[in-house]
C-alpha positions as CSV (number, residue, x, y, z in Angstrom):
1,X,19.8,9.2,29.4
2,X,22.9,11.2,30.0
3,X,26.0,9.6,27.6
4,X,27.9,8.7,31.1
5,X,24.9,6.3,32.5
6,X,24.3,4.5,29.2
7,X,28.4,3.8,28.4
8,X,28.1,2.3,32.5
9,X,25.0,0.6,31.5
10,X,26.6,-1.4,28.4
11,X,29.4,-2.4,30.0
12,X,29.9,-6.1,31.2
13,X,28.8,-4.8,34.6
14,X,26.2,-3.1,34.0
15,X,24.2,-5.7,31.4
16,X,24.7,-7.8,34.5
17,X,23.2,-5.8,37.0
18,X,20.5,-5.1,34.4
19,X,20.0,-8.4,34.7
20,X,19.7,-9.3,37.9
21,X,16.8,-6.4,38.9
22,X,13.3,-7.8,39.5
23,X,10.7,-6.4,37.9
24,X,10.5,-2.5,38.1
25,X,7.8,-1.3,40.9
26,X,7.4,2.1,41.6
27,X,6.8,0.9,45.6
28,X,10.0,-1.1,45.7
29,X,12.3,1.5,43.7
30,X,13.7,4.0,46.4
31,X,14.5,0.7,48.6
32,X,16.3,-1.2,45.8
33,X,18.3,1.8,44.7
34,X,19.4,2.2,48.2
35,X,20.5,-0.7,48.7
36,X,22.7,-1.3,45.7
37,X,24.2,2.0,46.9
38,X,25.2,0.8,49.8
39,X,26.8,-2.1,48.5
40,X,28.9,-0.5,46.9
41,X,27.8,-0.4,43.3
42,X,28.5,3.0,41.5
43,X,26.2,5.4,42.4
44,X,26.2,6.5,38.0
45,X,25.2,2.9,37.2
46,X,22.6,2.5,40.3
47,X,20.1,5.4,38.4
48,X,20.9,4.2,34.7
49,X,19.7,0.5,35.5
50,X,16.6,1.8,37.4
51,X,16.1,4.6,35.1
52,X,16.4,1.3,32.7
53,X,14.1,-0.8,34.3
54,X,11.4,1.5,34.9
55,X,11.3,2.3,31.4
56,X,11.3,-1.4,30.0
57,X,8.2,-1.9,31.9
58,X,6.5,1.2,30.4
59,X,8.0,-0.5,27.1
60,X,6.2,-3.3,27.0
61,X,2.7,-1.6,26.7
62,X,4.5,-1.3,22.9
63,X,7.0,-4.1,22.4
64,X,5.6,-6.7,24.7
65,X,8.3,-9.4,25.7
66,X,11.0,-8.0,23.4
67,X,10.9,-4.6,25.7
68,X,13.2,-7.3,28.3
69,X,16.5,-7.4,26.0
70,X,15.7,-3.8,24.6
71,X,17.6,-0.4,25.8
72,X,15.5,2.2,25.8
73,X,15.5,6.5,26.0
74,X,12.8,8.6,27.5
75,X,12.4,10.0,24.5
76,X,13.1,7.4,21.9
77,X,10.4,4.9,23.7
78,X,7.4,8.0,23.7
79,X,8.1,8.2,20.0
80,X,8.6,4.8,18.6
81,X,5.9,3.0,16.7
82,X,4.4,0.0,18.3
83,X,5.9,-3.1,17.5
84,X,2.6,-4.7,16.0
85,X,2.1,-2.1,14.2
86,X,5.7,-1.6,13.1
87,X,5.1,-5.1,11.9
88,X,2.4,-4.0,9.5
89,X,5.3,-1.4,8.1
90,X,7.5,-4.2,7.5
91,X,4.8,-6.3,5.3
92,X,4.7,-3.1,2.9
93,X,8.3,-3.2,2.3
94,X,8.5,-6.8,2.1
95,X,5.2,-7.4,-0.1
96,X,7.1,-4.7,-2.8
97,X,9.8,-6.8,-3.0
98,X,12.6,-3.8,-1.5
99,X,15.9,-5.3,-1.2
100,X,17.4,-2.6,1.4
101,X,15.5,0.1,3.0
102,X,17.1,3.2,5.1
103,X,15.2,4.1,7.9
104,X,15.7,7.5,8.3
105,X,16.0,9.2,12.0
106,X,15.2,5.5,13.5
107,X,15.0,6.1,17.2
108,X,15.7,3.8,19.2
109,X,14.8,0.8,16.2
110,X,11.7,-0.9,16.4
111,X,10.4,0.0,12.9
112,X,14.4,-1.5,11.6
113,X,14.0,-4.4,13.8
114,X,10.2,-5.5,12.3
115,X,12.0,-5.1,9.3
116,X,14.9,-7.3,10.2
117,X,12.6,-9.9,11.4
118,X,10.9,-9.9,7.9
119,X,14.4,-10.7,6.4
120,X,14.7,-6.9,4.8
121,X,18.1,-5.5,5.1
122,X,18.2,-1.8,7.0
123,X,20.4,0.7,7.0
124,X,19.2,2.8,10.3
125,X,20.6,6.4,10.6
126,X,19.9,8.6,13.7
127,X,21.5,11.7,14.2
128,X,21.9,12.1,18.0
129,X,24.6,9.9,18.8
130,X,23.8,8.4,22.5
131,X,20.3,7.1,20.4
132,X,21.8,5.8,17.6
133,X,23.9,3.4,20.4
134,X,20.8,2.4,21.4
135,X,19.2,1.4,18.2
136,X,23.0,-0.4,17.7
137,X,22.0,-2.0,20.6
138,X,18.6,-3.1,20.1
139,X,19.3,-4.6,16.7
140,X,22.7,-6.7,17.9
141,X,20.9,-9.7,17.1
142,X,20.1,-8.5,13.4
143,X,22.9,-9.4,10.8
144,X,21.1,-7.6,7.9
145,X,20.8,-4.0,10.3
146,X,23.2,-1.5,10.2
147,X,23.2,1.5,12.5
148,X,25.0,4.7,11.5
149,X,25.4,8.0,13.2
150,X,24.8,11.1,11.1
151,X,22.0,13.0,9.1
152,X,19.9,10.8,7.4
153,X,19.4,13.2,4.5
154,X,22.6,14.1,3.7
155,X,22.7,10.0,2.8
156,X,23.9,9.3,-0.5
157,X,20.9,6.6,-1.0
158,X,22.5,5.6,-4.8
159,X,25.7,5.0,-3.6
160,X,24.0,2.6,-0.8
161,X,21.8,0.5,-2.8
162,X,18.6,1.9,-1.0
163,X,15.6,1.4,-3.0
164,X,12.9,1.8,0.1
165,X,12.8,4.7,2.8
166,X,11.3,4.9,6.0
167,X,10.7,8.1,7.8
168,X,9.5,9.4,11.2
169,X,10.1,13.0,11.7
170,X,10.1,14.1,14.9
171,X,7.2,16.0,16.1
172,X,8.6,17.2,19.3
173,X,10.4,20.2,20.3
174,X,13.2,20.1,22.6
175,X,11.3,21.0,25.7
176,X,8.8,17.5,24.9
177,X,5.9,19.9,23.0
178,X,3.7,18.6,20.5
179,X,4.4,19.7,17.0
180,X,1.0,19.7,15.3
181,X,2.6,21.8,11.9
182,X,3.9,19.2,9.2
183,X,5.8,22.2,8.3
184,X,7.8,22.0,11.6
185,X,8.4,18.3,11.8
186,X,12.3,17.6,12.0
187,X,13.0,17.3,9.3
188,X,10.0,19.2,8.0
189,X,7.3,17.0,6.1
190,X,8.6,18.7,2.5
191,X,11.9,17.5,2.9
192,X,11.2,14.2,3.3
193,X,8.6,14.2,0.6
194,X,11.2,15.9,-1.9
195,X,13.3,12.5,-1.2
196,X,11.0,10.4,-4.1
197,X,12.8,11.9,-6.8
198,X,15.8,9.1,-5.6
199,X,13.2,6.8,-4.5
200,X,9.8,6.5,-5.1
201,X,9.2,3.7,-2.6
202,X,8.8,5.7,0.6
203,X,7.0,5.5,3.9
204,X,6.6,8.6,6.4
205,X,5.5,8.0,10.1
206,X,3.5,11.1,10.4
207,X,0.8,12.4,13.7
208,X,-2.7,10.9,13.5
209,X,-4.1,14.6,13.6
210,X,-2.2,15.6,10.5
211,X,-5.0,18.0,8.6
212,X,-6.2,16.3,5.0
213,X,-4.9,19.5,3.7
214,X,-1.6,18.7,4.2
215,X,-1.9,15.1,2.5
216,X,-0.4,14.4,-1.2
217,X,-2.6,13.6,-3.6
218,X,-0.4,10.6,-4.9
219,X,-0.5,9.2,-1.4
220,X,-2.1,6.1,0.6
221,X,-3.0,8.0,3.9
222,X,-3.3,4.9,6.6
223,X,-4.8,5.5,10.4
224,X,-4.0,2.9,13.0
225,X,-5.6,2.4,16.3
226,X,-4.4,-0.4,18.4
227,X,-7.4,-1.6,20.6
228,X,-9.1,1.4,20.4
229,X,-6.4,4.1,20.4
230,X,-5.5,6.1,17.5
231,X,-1.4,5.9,17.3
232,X,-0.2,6.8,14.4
233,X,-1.1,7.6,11.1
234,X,1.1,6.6,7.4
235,X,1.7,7.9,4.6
236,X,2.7,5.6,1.5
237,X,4.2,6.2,-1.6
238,X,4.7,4.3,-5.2
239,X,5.2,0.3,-4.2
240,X,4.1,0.7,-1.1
241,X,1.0,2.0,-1.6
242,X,-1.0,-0.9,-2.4
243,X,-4.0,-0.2,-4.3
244,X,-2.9,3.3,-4.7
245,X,-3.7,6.5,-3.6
246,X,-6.5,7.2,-1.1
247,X,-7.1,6.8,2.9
248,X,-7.6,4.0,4.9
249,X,-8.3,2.9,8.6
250,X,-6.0,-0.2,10.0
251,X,-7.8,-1.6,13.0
252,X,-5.7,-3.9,15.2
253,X,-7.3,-5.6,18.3
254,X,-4.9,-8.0,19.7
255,X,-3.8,-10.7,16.6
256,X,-6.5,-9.6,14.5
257,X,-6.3,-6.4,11.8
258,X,-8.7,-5.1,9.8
259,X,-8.9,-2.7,6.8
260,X,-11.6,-0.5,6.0
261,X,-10.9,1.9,2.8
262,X,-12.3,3.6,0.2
263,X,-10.7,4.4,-3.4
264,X,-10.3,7.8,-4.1
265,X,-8.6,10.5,-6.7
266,X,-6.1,11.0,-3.7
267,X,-5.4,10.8,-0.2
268,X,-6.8,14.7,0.0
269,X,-10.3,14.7,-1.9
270,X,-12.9,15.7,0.1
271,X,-14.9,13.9,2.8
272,X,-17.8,12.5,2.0
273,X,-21.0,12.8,4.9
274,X,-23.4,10.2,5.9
275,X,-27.2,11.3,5.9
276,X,-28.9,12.1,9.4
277,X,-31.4,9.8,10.4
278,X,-33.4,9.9,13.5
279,X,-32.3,7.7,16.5
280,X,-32.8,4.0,15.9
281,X,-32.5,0.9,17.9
282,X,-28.8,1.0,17.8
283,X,-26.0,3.3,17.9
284,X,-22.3,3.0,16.8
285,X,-19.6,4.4,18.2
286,X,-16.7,4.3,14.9
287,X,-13.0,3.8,15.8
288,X,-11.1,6.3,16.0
289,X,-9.0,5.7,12.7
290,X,-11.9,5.3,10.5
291,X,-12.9,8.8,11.8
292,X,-9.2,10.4,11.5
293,X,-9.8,8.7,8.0
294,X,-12.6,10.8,7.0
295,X,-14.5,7.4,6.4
296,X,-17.6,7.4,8.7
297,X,-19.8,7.9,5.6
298,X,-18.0,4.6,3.8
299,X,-19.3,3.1,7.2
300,X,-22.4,4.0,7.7
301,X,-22.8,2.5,4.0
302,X,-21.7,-0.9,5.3
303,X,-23.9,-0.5,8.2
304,X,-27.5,0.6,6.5
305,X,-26.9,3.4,9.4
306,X,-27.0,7.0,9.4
307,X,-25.6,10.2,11.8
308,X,-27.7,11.1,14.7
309,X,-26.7,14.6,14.0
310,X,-24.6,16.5,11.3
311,X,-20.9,16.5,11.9
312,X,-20.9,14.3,14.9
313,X,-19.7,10.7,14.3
314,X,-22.2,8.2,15.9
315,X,-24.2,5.8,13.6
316,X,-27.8,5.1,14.2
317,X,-29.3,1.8,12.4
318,X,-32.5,0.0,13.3
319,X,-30.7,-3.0,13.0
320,X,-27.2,-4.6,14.9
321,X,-24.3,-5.7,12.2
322,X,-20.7,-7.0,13.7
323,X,-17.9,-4.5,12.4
324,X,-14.5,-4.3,13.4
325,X,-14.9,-0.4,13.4
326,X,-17.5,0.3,15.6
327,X,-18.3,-0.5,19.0
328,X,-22.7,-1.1,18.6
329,X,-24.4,-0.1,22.0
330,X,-28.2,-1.1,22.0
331,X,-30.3,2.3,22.6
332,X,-32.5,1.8,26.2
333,X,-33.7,5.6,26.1
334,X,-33.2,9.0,25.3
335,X,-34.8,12.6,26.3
336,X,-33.6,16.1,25.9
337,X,-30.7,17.1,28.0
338,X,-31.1,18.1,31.8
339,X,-29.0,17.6,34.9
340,X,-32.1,17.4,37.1
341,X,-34.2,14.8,34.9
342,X,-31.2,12.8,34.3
343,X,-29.8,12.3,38.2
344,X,-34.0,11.5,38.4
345,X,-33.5,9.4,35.9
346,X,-30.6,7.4,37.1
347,X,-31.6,7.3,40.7
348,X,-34.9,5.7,40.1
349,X,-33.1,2.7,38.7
350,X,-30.7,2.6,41.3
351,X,-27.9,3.6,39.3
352,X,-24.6,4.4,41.4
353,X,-21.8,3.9,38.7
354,X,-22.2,5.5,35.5
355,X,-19.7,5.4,32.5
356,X,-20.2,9.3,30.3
357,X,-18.8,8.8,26.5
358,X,-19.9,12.4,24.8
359,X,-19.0,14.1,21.0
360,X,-20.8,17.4,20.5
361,X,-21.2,18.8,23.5
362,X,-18.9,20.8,25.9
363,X,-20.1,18.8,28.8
364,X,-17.1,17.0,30.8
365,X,-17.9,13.9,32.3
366,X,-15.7,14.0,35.3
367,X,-17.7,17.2,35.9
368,X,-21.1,15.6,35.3
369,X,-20.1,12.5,37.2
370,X,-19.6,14.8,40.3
371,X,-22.5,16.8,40.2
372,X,-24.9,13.8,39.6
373,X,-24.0,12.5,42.8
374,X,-24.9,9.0,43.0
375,X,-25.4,6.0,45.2
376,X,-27.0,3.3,44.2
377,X,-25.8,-0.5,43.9
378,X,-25.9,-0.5,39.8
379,X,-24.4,0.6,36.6
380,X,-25.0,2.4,33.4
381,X,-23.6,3.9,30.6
382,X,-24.8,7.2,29.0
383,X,-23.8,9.1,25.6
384,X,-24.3,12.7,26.2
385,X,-24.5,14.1,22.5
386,X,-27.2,16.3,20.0
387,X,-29.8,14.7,18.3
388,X,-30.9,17.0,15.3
389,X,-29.2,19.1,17.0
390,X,-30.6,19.1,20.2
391,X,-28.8,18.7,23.6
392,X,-29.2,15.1,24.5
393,X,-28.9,12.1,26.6
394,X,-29.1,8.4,25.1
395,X,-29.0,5.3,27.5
396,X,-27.9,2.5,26.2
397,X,-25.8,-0.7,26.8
398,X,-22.7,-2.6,24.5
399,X,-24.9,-5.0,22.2
């Protein structure tokens, strides 16, 4: 958002039109806009508020209700944590008993508002200036927040009372690229870490595909999926790392969360690997945090299950067990892989809709979805995967 539209957008007059818009539709957009235009209203503020609107309803995929009151940046809403999950932050620093925390680079401030709400004072710095308005803006309603403008590591953390840090570097370059390189994080990933010297009670916000490699030992390494999508992964540091060093995988679905970890010499000891086992009655599909984890073999314990094949993560176990971090499928069939015997296959039971999950093979499913070509009035599902290390197709339906 350019600095003109969002000093427009705070004003009295804007907040009011703000306000007043319905709920954004893509359909309805072009028409509204229009006609605020030729009202009269400034053409400046007539973008920023729709600009606004469409991205509160985009928000609220992440901050649910409290996306309405919010003021959001393209940028700033793509990279700021969930706010159930961002809830979850706030428990560390609250459970270790931190009196004030600086979020360092805070966005747009949804990781300093689940702190506010938890009581724990903030200091939010953000060095681009129109988003560090915005956080101000977000967190009006928090007496223990403070927002500052500037560079969060040139802060002078002893002179502030700060005894907690929170992190997110930003893992974007300027042109909206991925940065996959901990090394190229801004600030870089060694920067941050260097900041325990002052304070040993840090969190860093770090990508879910981060390589082990790259982990410190003396860290508790957390993945989070929220119903089913891995967004995020952790990284916690002396108070806040709870049972100590190690990985973990935080499963949310809706209210509910759920833990699975495993204790370890450090967050980058090796992997451990399930045994294969040949297909069994059922087969489990992990989440995809306990797999960023590196904790499909601590699953497969809980399960009595095994791989199907070596390095691909689906659990096979002759028996069904409820878990939090698997979705079970009950196993109808399976043969060797082949277009022609499977469209036989799938056209013989009248089959016309078919959902394709796949790991191990190079097969896409859009692709095999076409080609297959069906008709028919019913449904399946399919798992296109190798079986000791063969090609294969399992049918099989959620258990």
């Amino acid at each position: 958002m350019d600095p003109t539209g969002l000093t427009k957008l705070l004003s009295p007059q804007g907040w009011a039109l703000l306000a007043q818009l319905p709920p954004y539709e893509e359909e309805h957009a072009l028409r509204i806009s229009t006609g605020l235009r030729e009202r009269g209203v400034d053409p400046d503020l007539v973008a920023a508020a729709m600009t606004q609107s469409r991205l509160r309803a985009r928000a609220r995929g992440k901050f649910g209700t409290f996306a309405d009151g919010m003021i959001f940046t393209a940028a700033g809403l793509e990279q700021a944590t969930r706010f159930v999950v961002a809830a979850h932050h706030a428990r560390r620093y609250a459970a270790a008993g931190v009196a004030r925390v600086a979020d360092l680079g805070c966005g747009i401030g949804g990781d300093a508002m689940a702190l506010s709400a938890l009581g724990v004072p903030v200091l939010a710095v953000e060095q681009d200036e129109a988003t560090a308005a915005v956080a101000t803006v977000n967190l009006r309603h928090f007496p223990t927040a403070t927002v500052r403008h500037g560079d969060a590591l040139e802060l002078d953390l002893a002179t502030e009372g700060i005894d907690g840090l929170f992190a997110d570097p930003a893992r974007r370059t300027r042109r909206g690229n991925r940065v996959f390189d901990p090394r190229a994080y801004s600030p870089p990933l060694e920067r941050v870490l260097a900041l325990r010297e002052q304070v040993p009670a840090l969190g860093i916000k770090v990508a879910p595909g981060i390589p082990h490699s790259a982990l410190p030992t003396e860290a508790r390494a957390q993945w989070v999926s929220v119903d089913g999508d891995v967004v995020e992964a952790g990284l916690w540091f002396g108070p806040l790392a709870g049972e100590g060093p190690g990985r973990s995988a935080l499963v949310l679905h809706g209210e509910e969360s759920d833990v699975l970890d495993e204790p370890m010499s450090g967050a980058d000891a090796p992997v451990r690997h399930a045994p294969v086992r040949p297909l069994a009655a059922y087969l489990y599909e992990p989440d995809g945090a306990v797999i960023r984890a590196g904790l499909v073999a601590r699953l497969a314990e809980d399960l009595d299950a095994g791989l199907v094949s070596e390095s691909i993560a689906y659990l096979t176990a002759p028996t069904l067990r409820r878990t939090p971090f698997a979705t079970p499928y009950r196993v109808l069939d399976s043969f060797d892989f082949s277009l022609k015997r499977l469209r036989t296959y799938l056209r013989d039971r009248d089959v016309g809709t078919v959902t394709v999950k796949k790991r191990g093979t190079a097969v896409e499913p859009g692709q095999i979805i076409r080609q297959l070509a069906l008709k028919g009035a019913g449904r399946a599902t399919i798992v296109l995967t190798r079986l000791a290390g063969q090609q294969s197709v399992l049918v099989v339906e959620r258990a």
